[in-house]
LOGUGU-325961 format. One record per residue (C-alpha): residue number from 1; residue in three letters; x, y, z. Coordinates in steps of 0.02 Angstrom, whole numbers, plus 50000, padded with zeros to 5 digits. Example, Ala and Ser with C-alpha at 12.3 -4.5 7.8 and 13.67 -1.06 7.14 Angstrom:
REM residues 2
1,ALA,50615,49775,50390 $
2,SER,50684,49947,50357 $
***
This chain:
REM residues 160
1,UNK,50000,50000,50000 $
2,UNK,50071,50168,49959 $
3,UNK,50057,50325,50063 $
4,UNK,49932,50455,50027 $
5,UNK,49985,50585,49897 $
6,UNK,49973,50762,49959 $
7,UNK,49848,50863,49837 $
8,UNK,49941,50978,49721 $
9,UNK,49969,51166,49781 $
10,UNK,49969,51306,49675 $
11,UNK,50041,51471,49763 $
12,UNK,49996,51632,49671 $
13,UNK,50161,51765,49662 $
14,UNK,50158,51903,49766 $
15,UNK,50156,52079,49673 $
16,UNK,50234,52221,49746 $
17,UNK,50119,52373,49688 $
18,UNK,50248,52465,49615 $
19,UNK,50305,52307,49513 $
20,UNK,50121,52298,49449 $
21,UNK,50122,52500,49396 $
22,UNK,50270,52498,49311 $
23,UNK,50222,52317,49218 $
24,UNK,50042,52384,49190 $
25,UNK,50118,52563,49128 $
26,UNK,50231,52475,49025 $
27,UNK,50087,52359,48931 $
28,UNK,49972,52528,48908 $
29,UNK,50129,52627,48829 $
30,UNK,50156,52461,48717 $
31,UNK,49964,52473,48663 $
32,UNK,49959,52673,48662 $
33,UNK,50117,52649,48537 $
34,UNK,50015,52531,48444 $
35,UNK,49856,52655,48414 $
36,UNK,49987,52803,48393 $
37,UNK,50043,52706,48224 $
38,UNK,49893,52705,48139 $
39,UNK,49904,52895,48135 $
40,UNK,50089,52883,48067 $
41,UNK,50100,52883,47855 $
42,UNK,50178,52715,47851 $
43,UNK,50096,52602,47751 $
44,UNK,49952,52474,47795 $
45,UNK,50074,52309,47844 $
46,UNK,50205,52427,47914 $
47,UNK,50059,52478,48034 $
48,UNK,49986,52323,48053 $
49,UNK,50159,52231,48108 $
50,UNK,50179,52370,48236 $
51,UNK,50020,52327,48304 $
52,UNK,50045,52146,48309 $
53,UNK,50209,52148,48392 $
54,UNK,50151,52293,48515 $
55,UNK,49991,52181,48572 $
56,UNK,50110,52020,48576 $
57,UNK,50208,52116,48703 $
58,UNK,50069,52209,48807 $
59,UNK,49985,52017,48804 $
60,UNK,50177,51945,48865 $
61,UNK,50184,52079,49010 $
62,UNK,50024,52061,49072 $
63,UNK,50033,51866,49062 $
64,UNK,50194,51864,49190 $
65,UNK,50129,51978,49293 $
66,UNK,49968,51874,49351 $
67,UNK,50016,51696,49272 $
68,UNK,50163,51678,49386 $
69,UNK,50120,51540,49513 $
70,UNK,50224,51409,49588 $
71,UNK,50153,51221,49626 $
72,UNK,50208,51093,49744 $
73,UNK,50176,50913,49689 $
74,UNK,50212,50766,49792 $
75,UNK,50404,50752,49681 $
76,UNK,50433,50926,49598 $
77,UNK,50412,51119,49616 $
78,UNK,50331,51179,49459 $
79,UNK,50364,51383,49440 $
80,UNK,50280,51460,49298 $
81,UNK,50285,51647,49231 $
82,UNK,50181,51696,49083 $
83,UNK,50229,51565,48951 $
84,UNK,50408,51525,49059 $
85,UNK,50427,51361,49178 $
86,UNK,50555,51289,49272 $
87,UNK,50550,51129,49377 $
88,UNK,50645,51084,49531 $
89,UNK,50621,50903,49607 $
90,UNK,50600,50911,49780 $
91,UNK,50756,50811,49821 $
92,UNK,50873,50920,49742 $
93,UNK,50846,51064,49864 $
94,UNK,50969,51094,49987 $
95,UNK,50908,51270,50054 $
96,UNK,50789,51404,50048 $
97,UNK,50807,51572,50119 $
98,UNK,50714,51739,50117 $
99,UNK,50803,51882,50024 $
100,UNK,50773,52032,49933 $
101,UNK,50879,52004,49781 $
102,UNK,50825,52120,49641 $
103,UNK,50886,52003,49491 $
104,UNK,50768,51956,49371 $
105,UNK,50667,51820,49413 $
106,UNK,50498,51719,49417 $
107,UNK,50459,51835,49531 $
108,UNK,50323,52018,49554 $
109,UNK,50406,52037,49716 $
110,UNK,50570,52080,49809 $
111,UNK,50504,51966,49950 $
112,UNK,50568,51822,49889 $
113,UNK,50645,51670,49934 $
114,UNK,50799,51594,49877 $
115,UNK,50796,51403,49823 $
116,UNK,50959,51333,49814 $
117,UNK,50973,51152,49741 $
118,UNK,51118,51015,49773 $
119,UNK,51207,51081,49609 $
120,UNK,51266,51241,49706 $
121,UNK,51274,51343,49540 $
122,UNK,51082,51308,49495 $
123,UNK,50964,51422,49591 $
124,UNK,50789,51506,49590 $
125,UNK,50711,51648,49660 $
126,UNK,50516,51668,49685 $
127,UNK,50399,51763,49782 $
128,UNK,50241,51661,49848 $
129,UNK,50117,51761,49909 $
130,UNK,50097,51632,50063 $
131,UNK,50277,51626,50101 $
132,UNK,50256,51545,50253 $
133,UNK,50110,51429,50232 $
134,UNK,50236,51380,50063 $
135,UNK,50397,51354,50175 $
136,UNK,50304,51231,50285 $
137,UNK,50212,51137,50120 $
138,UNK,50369,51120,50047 $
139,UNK,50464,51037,50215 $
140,UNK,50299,50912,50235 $
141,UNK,50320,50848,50045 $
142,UNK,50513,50848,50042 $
143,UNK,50578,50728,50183 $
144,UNK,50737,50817,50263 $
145,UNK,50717,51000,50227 $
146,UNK,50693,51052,50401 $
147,UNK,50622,51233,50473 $
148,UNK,50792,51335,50527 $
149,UNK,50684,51509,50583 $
150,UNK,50645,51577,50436 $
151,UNK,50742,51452,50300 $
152,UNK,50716,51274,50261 $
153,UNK,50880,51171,50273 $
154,UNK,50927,50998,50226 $
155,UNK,50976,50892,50359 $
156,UNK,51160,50816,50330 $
157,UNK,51138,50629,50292 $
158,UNK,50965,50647,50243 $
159,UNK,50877,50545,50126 $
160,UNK,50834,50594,49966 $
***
């Protein structure tokens, strides 16, 4: 008999507001520069290739800024971002941390947390909106990350 499968959890990104002006100011510019060329004297395709790739974009912005989620499977984190998507197996994380690293990342937050994986050189940063309730998930499916405070670490001889 196997052991009950945890159901799937899908944690929505948390977005800072200023993250979500500047990404929602930069997908109205996109579409104002899209209606501003159909007053320009270019001709008909030039216009309606600008308008194409200027809705693409304004569709792309929008589309990471609320279809970033993470989920937690029973085996694997699954982080998606617009059309983007990493996954992490469970077993291959050694730590995560909180931090407020500002590279670019899955992530419409600066409240983020660092996943580090056995490979030390492979890393993630993402922002779950229910960073805590996420933190203990994530130590419940993944036998040996343990609660340190505020970080999950894996124990030293630990199973994987």
């Amino acid at each position: 008999m196997t052991a009950p499968r945890a159901p799937t959890t899908v944690y929505p990104s948390k977005r800072d507001w200023w993250i979500e002006i500047l990404l929602l100011l930069a997908a109205a510019g996109t579409a104002a520069a899209a209606a501003g060329v159909w007053f320009s004297p270019e001709s008909l395709g030039v216009r309606v290739g600008m308008t194409v790739v200027s809705a693409a974009t304004a569709a792309f912005v929008l589309w990471v800024l609320y279809g970033t989620a993470y989920t937690l499977t029973d085996e694997q984190l699954v982080v998606r971002s617009g059309p983007l998507r990493w996954t992490v197996p469970l077993a291959a994380i050694e730590e995560v941390f909180p931090t407020h690293n500002p590279l670019s990342a899955p992530a419409c937050s600066l409240d983020r947390l660092h996943i580090r994986r056995n490979d030390s050189r492979r890393w993630l940063l993402i922002s779950p909106d229910a960073k805590a309730a996420f933190l203990r998930d994530l130590a419940v499916r993944s036998p040996g990350l343990t609660v340190e405070g505020d970080r999950l670490v894996r124990r030293r001889g630990a199973a994987r």
